[in-house]
N, C-alpha and C positions, 0 to 999 in steps of 0.2 A: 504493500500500500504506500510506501513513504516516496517508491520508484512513480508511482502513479502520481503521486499527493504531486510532488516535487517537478514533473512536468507539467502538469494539468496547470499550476500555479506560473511557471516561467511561461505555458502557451499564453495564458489568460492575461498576464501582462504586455507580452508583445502584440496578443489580438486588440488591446485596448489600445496601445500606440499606434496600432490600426484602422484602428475610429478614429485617436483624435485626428490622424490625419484625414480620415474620411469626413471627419465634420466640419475641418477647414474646407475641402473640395465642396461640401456641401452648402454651406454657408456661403461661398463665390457663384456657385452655381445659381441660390437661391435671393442674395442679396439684390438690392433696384440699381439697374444699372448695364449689367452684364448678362446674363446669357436669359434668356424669357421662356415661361413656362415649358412649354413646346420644347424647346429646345434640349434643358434639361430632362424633362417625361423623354424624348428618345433616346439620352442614353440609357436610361433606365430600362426600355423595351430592347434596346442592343443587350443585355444585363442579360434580361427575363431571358428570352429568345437563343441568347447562347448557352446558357444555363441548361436550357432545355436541348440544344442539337448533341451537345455534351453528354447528356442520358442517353440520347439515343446512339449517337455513334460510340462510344466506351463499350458497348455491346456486353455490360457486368462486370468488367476485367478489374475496377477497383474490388470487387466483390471476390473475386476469385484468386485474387493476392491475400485479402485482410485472411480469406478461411482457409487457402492453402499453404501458405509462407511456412509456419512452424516442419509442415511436414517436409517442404523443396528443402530449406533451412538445416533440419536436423538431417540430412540423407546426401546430401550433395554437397561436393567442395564447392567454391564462389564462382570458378572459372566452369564448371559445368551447369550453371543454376539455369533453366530456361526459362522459367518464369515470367521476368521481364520484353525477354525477348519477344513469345509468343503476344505477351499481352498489350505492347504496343502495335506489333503487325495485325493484330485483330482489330484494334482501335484505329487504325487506320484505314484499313479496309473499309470498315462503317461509316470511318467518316465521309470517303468517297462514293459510296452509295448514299446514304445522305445528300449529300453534295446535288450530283443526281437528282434524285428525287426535287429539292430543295429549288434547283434552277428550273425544272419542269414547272413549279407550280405558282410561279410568280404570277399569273394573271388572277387565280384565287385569291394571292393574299393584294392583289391592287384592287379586288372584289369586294374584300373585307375591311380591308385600311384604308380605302382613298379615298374614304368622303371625311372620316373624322383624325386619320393619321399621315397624311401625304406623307410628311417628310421619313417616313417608314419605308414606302412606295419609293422615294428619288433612292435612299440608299441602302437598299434591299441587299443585292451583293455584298457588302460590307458588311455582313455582320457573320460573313460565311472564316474570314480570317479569325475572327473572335471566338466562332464556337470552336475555329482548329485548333485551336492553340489551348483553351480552356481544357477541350478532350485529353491531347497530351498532356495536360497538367495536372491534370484529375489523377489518370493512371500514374506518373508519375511521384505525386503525392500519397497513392498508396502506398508504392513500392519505399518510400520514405520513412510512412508512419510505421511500416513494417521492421525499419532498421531501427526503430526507437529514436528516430531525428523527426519528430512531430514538432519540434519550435522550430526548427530550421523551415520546414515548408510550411507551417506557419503564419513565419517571416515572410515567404515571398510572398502569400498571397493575402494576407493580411495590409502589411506594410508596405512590400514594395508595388505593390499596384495600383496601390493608392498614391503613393509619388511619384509614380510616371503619369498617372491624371494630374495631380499638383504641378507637375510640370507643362504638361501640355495646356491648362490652365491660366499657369502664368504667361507663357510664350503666347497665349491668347490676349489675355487683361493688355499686356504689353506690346501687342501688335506686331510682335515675330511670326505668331500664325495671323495671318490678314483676315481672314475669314469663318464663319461657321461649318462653312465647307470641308476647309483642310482638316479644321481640328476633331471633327467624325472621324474622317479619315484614318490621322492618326491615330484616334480613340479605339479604333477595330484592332489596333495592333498590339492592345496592352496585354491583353490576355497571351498572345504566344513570347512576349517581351517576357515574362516570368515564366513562363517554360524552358524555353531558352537557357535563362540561368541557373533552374532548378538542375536540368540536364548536364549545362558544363559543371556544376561543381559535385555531381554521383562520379562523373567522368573521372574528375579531377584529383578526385577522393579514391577513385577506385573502388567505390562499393555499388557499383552495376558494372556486368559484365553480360556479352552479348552470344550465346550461341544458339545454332536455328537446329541444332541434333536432339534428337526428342528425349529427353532424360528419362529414368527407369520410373520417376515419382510423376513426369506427363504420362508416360503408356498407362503407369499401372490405375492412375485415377482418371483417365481421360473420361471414362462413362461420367465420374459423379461430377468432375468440373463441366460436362456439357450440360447436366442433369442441374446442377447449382444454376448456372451462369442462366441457365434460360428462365429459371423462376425466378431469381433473383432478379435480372433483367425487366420483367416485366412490373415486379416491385419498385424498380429502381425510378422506372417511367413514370408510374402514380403518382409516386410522391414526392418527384421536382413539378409532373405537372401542376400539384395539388398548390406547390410554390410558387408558381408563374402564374398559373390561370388567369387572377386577379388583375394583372398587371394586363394583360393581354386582352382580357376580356372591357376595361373598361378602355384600352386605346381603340379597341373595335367597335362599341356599341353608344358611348357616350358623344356627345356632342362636343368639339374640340377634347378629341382626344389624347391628342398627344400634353395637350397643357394638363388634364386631368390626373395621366399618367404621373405629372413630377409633383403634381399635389402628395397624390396618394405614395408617391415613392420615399418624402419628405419622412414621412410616416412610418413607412415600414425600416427608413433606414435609423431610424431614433430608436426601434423597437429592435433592431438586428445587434443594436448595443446591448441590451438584455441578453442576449445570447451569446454572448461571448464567451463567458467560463464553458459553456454546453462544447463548443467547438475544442476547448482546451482538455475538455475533460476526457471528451472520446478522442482524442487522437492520441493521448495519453494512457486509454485505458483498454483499447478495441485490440492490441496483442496479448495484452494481458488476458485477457476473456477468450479467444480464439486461442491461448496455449489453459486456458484452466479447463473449457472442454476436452480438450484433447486428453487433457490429465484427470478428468472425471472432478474435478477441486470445486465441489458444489459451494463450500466454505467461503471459499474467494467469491466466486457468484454473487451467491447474497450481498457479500460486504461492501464490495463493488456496488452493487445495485443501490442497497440502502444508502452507501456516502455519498454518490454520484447526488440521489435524490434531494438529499436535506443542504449537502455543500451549492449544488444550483439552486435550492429555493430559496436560500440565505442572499446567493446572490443576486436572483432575480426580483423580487423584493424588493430589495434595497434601490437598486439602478431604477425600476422599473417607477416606484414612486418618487425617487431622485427628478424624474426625467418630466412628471406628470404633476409634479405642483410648481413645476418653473417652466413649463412650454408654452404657455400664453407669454410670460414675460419674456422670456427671452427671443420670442418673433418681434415682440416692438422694441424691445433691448437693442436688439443687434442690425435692427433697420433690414430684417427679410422683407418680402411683398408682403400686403396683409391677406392675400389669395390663401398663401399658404396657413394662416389663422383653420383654415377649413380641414387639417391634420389633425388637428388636435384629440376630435372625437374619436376616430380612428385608431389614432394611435392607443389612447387608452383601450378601445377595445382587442386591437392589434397586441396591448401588451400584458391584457389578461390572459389570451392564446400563449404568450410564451411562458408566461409563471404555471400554466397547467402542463405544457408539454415541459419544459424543465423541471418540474418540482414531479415530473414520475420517472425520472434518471435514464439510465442508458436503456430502456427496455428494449428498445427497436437492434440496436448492436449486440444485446444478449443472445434477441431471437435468430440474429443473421448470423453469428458466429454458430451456432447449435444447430443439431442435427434437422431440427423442426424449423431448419430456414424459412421452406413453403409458406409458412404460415403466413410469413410478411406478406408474400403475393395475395393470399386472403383477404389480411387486414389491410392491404394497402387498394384492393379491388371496391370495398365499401366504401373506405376514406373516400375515393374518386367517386364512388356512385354517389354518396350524400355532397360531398362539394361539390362537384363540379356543377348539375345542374340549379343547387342552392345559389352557386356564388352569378350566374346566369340569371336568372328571375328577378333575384334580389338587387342586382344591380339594376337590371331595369327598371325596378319598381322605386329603390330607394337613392340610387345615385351610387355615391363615393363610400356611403359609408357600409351598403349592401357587401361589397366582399369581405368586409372584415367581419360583419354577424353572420357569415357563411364559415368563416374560415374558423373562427370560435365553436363554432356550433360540432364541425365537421371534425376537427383535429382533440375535440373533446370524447366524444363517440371515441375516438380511435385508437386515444390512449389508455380509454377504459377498454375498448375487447384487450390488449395488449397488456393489460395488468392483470385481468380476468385470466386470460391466456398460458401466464409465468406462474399464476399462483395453484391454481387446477393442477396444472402440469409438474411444474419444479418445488411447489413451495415456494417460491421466491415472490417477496413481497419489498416494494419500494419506502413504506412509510411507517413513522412510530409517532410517538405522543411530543416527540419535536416539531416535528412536522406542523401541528397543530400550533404549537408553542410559537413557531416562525412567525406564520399567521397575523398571530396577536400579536403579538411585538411590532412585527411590521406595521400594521393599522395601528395602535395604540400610538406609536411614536409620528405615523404621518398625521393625526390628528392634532396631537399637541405643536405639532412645526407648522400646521396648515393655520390654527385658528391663533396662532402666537406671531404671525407674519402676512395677515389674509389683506392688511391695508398698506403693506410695505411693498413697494416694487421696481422696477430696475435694478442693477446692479448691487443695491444693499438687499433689497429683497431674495435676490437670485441667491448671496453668499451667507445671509443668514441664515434662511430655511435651509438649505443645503448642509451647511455646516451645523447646524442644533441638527439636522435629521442623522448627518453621519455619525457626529457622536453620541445621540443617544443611542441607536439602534446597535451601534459597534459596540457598545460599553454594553447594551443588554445580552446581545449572541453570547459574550467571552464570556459575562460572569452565569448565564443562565445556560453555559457550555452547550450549546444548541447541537455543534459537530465536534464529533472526533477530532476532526481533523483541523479545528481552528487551534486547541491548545498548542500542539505541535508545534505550528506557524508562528503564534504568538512570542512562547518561549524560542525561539529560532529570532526572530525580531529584538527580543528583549537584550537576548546576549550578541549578538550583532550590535548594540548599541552602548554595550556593557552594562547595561541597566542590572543585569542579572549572572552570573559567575560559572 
């Protein structure tokens, strides 16, 4: 666990120098002056859109690393591993069928975007670079989290993609890039820009090696990785659809849809900061659970499961009401458009969806690492059956803020068969009478920062409420030891400061 604790903690802090650099880009994107609704909503559908060609051409091959790695790993020297090799030549392949497919159906999507998304239609090909490069980076990222350097990739795609937009950004404000034109352009290219260097430094490092001779661990599981890959596969599709839909559905059916799109992106991207530890934790933890199966370590399971749960809900909480009694002030604070005011509702409910799917822990990595992978393609076939046509209706009925009571509704169903699922089956159960405890503490302490600063605002407002919320809520986890794993951290701090011997 302290192997887990210990990266989970270093991803979680790099993923957050990840935002803030994503909420500087965000803030120029979104302040009066520079780039206009539209403009920013398309990169955001460039985002959704490669997001999604990524699921599809990867053809599961992240999937077929995280569950077969221990066994290529334990059996094979480095120079004969095939692993990698195969599973980028697959990823390829897909992508160029894709590809395919993708240029064939451009009068569909000029069918479906061009009355409320044009500028989707003018640079349709462009987003074909973006989802290539994503794809390799996907797979490459597993083959990563696989060697236990989950900060390292991370880092690239946390961090540094985020400052190759800060830069493209400035080169814009600054009239190096002259137009909205070029800087699309370049924009489609960020995604294979951090592949790129995830690549040269496995190279460089030596811990990928490339042979195309079928190793005795490809013959001997070939059934069950085609057998994996293809269910997994069709899980994998669901549930980035499930991610995008929204996005896509309201550049398609809404009236000026691309302006709507960077409303609602405002939103989802303030709610993606909530997520951050989630990202830290499985990338830090999905080897560990794929070698505890292998080793029958039901022990480890549990503990995993249960700390994943209560260490996320601690942090999502926290962020989550952080973000939600200072998001009206800090759009007039910081001179955003007041358009963007129209987030706000969203996001709160956009960011109760993340406190339920984080606060029931790794469950979805439990089930894809274990024998009963299938299941995901189950629970991930409802999820899409209840969302997709919910977040459809709903949007046409309610606007902006229909996908987010769809996506709530939808990923709450999901996480409950998925706990029902682990408990029936494994005994494995996410929650204790902390859990509960978080809860209250959480609300207990937004309430006293809320009604203690509710006529205070701007920049005093912003750093008061903020700062009485962190320190009571942090003074309550530590002394009401909420997680295992905050004491550790603590005393780790204290003697890092010499406070403690």
């Amino acid at each position: 666990m302290s192997s887990i604790r210990r990266q989970s903690i270093i991803s979680s802090i790099v993923i957050y120098i990840g935002f803030a650099v994503g909420l500087l880009n965000t803030y120029f994107f979104t302040r009066e002056g520079t780039f206009t609704e539209a403009e920013y909503g398309l990169t955001t559908i460039f985002i959704a859109i490669a997001t999604l060609m990524a699921s599809f051409a990867a053809l599961a091959m992240p999937a077929y690393i995280f569950k077969f790695h221990p066994y290529y790993n334990d059996n094979l020297p480095p120079e004969k591993n095939d692993m990698i090799s195969w599973a980028l030549i697959v990823s390829l392949i897909g992508f160029v069928l894709l590809m395919i497919v993708g240029w064939s159906m451009k009068s569909l999507v000029i069918q479906k975007f061009g009355t409320n998304a044009p500028k989707l239609v003018n640079y349709y090909y462009w987003i074909f670079p973006m989802g290539f490069g994503l794809t390799i980076y996907t797979v490459l990222e597993a083959y990563t989290w696989s060697l236990h350097k989950s900060v390292l990739a991370n880092f690239f795609r946390e961090v540094q993609w985020r400052l190759l937009t800060t830069l493209l950004i400035v080169l814009y404000v600054t009239n190096v890039i002259k137009d909205y034109d070029l800087f699309i352009k370049f924009f489609a290219f960020t995604y294979p820009g951090i592949a790129i260097s995830l690549f040269i430094y496995l190279i460089a490092t030596k811990k990928i090696h490339f042979t195309f001779k079928p190793s005795k661990v490809s013959r001997r599981f070939l059934k069950k990785i085609i057998t994996l890959c293809s269910f997994v596969y069709g899980g994998t599709l669901i549930f980035t659809l499930s991610q995008v839909f929204d996005t896509i559905v309201i550049a398609s059916i809404l009236e000026n849809g691309s302006a709507k799109a960077g409303i609602y992106a405002l939103a989802t991207i303030m709610t993606s900061i909530i997520q951050a530890p989630q990202r830290g934790i499985i990338s830090a933890s999905i080897s560990h659970l794929s070698k505890a199966w292998k080793d029958k370590n039901m022990n480890l399971l549990q503990k995993v499961y249960q700390r994943s749960s209560i260490n996320q809900l601690v942090f999502a909480c926290a962020i989550f009401l952080l973000i939600w009694m200072n998001f009206a002030d800090g759009i007039k604070t910081f001179g955003v458009k007041p358009a963007y005011l129209e987030a706000s509702s969203i996001f709160f409910i956009l960011g109760i969806t993340k406190i339920i799917d984080m606060g029931t822990g790794v469950n979805a990595q439990i089930i894809a690492t274990s024998t009963f992978w299938r299941f995901e393609l189950l629970s991930g076939v409802i999820l899409l059956g209840v969302m997709l046509p919910l977040t459809y209706f709903l949007t046409k009925e309610y606007g902006l803020i229909g996908p987010a009571i769809a996506t709530v509704v939808s990923i709450t169903i999901y996480n409950i068969i998925r706990i029902v699922f682990l408990w029936r089956k494994f005994k494995l159960f996410p929650f204790t009478i902390q859990s509960l405890y978080t809860l209250l503490l959480a609300a207990a302490c937004y309430c006293i920062c809320y009604f203690a600063f509710r006529d205070v605002h701007g920049f005093v407002g912003i750093i008061g409420r903020s700062a009485s919320f962190v320190i009571l809520y942090g003074l309550g986890v530590v002394y009401m030891k909420i997680s295992p794993d905050i004491t550790p951290v603590v005393q780790t701090i204290k003697r890092r400061m010499g406070l403690k011997s």
